[in-house]
C-alpha positions in Angstrom: -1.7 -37.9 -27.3 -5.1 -39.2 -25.7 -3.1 -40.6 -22.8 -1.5 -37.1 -22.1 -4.8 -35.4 -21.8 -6.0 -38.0 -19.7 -3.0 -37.3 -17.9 -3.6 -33.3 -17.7 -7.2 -33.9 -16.5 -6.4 -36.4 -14.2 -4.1 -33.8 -12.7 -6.4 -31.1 -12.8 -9.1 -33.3 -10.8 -6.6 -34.1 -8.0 -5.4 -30.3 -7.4 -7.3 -28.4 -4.5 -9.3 -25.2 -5.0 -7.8 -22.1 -3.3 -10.2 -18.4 -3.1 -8.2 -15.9 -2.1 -9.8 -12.8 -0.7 -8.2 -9.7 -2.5 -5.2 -8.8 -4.7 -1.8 -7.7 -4.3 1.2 -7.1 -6.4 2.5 -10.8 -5.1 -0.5 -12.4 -7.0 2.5 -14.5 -8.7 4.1 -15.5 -5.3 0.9 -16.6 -4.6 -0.3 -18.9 -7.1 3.4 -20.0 -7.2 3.0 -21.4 -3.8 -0.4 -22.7 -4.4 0.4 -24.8 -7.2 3.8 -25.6 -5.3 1.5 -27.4 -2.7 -0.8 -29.3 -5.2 -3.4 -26.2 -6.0 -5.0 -24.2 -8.3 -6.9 -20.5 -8.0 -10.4 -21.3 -8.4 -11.8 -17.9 -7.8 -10.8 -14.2 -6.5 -13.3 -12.0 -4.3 -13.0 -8.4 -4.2 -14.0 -6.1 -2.0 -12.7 -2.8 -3.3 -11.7 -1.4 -6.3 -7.9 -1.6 -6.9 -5.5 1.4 -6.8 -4.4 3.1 -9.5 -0.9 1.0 -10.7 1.3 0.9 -13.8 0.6 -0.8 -16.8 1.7 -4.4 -17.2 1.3 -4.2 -13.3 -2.8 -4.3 -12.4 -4.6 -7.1 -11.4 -6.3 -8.2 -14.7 -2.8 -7.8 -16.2 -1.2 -10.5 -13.2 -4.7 -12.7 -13.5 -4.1 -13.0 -17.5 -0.8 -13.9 -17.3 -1.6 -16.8 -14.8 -4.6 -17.6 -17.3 -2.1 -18.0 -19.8 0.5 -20.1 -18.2 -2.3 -22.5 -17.2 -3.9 -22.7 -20.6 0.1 -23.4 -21.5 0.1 -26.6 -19.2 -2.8 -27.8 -20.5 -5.4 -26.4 -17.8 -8.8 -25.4 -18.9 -9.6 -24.2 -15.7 -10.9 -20.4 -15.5 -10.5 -18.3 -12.4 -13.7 -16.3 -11.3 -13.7 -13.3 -9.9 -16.4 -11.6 -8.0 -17.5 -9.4 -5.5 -17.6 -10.3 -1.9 -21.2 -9.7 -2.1 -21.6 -12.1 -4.4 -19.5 -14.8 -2.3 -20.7 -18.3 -1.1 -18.5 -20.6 1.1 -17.3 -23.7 -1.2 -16.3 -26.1 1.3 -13.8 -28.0 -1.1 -11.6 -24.6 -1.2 -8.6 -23.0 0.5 -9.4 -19.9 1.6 -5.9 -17.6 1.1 -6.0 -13.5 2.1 -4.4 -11.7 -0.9 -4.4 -8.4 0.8 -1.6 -8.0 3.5 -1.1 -5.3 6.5 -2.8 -4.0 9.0 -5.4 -2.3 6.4 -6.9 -5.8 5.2 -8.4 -6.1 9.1 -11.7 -4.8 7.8 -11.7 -7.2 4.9 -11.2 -10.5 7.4 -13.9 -8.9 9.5 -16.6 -8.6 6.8 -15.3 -12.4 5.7 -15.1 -14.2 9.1 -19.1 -12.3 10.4 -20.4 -13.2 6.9 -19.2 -17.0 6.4 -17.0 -18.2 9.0 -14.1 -18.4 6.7 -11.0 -19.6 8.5 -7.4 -19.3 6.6 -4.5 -22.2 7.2 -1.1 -21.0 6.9 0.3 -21.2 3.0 3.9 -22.4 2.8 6.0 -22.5 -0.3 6.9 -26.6 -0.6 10.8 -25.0 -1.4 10.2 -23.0 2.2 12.2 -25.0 5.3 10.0 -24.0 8.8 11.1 -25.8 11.9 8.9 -27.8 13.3 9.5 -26.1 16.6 8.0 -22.8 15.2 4.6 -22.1 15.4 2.7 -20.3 12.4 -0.6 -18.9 13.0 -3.6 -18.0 10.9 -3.6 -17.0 7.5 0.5 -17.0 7.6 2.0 -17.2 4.3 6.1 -18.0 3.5 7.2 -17.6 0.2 9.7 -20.1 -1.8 13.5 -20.6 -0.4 12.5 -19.2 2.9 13.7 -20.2 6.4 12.6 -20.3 9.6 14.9 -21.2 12.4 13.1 -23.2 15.8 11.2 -21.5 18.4 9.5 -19.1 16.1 5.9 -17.5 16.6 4.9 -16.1 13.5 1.5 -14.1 14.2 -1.8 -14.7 11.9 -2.0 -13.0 8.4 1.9 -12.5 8.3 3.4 -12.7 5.0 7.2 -14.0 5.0 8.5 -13.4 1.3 11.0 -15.5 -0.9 14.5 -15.8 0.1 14.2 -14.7 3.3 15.9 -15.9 6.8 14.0 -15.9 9.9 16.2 -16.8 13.2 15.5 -18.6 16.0 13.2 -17.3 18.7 12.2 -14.4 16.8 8.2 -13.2 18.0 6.5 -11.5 14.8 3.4 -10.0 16.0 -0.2 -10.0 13.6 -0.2 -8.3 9.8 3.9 -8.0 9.7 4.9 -8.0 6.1 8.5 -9.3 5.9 10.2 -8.6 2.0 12.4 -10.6 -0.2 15.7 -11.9 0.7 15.6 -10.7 4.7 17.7 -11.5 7.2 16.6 -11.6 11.1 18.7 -12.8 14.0 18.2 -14.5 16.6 15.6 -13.6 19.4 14.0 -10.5 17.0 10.5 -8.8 18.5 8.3 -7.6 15.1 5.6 -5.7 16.7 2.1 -6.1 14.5 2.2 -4.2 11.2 5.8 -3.6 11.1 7.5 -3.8 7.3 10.9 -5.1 6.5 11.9 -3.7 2.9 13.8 -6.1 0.7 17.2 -7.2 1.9 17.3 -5.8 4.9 19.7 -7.1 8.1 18.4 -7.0 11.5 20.7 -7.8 14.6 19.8 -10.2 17.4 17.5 -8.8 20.7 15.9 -5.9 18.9 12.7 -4.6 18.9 11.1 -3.4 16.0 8.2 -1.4 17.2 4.4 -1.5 15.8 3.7 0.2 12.6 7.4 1.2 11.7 9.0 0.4 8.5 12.4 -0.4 7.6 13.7 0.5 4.0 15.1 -1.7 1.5 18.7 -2.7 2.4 19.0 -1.8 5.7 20.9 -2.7 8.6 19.4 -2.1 12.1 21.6 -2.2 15.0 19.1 -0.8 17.5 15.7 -0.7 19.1 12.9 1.2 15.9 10.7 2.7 17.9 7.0 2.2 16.6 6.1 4.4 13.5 9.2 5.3 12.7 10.8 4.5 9.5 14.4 3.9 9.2 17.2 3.5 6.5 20.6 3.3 6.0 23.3 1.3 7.0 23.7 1.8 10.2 19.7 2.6 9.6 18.8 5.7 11.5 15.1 6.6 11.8 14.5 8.8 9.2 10.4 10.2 10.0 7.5 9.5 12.0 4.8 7.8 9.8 1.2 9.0 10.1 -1.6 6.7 10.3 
């Protein structure tokens, strides 16, 4: 039993802090991939309260059940969470952006004028990403996902599980691609564009800044930017404000 404990800590020791600068409901996805690349979650820094949400569905609920699968594999280690205010650079961590989309811009401002944080990309170890593709700042790609060469994936992108990316596709800044996508080949995401889960999009399209494309739907044409659009074919179905 002493040798399995020395073991667990021995583990612990090795693994590499991440902070990660806000919360979002893929907390999980998250600390799946850091531990997936030989992490922990060392600390969370907030910057604003959190929206209202379900129960079983908040941040505290998400942090405790992370707590609780590390105190399951034998990991004393506590995550802290503070306010950005309170934040001091740690050089041993990982610096990860929780918060996704075009909205978090103010957050990496305040973080990159106050402490000169800089954010590698996170990739999920079970992720495949040509070496041919380039991904930029603060990119993240969930487990099982695929990139295909020639790929630019722009900074503070998040790519979620399952999904397909095909070759030569150009995703702008902030896009936030869902579960179990599918992109053909030589696909233009303009910056803060959102792919709904399981969605199809044909090869040589544009998808214009700011639109969002609903769960399950299959574009065959240019989305002009703003727009939202569903269906299968998808059809634009209103202009989004802001």
């Amino acid at each position: 039993m002493a040798a399995i404990w020395r073991k667990l800590r021995d583990r612990v020791k090795a693994m590499k802090p991440f902070v990660m600068f806000g919360t979002h409901p893929l907390f999980g996805d998250y600390v799946d991939a850091i531990h997936a690349v030989g992490g922990y979650l060392s600390r969370v820094v907030l910057n604003v309260q959190e929206p209202q949400r379900p129960a079983g569905q908040k941040f505290q609920d998400r942090l405790e059940k992370y707590q609780s699968w590390l105190r399951a594999t034998g990991c004393s280690t506590q995550v802290k969470v503070l306010w950005l205010d309170d934040y001091s650079v740690d050089p041993d961590e990982t610096a990860l952006l929780g918060f996704r989309g075009t909205k978090a811009q103010p957050l990496l401002d305040l973080v990159k004028e106050r402490h000169g944080v800089t954010f590698p990309p996170l990739v999920h170890r079970s992720a495949m990403v040509s070496p041919m593709s380039e991904l930029h700042e603060g990119v993240f790609v969930g487990a099982g996902s695929v990139i295909a060469p020639n790929c630019s994936v722009g900074s503070f992108s998040l790519i979620n599980r399952g999904t397909t990316i095909g070759h030569d596709n150009l995703i702008e800044p902030h896009v936030v691609i869902g579960p179990s996508v599918q992109t053909a080949s030589s696909v233009h995401i303009e910056s803060g564009a959102v792919l709904g889960i399981g969605c199809t999009i044909r090869e040589h399209l544009v998808l214009g800044a700011g639109s969002y494309v609903a769960a399950g739907a299959v574009v065959l044409k240019h989305v002009e930017p703003g727009h939202l659009v569903a269906g299968v074919p998808a059809v634009s179905k209103k202009v989004l404000s802001g």
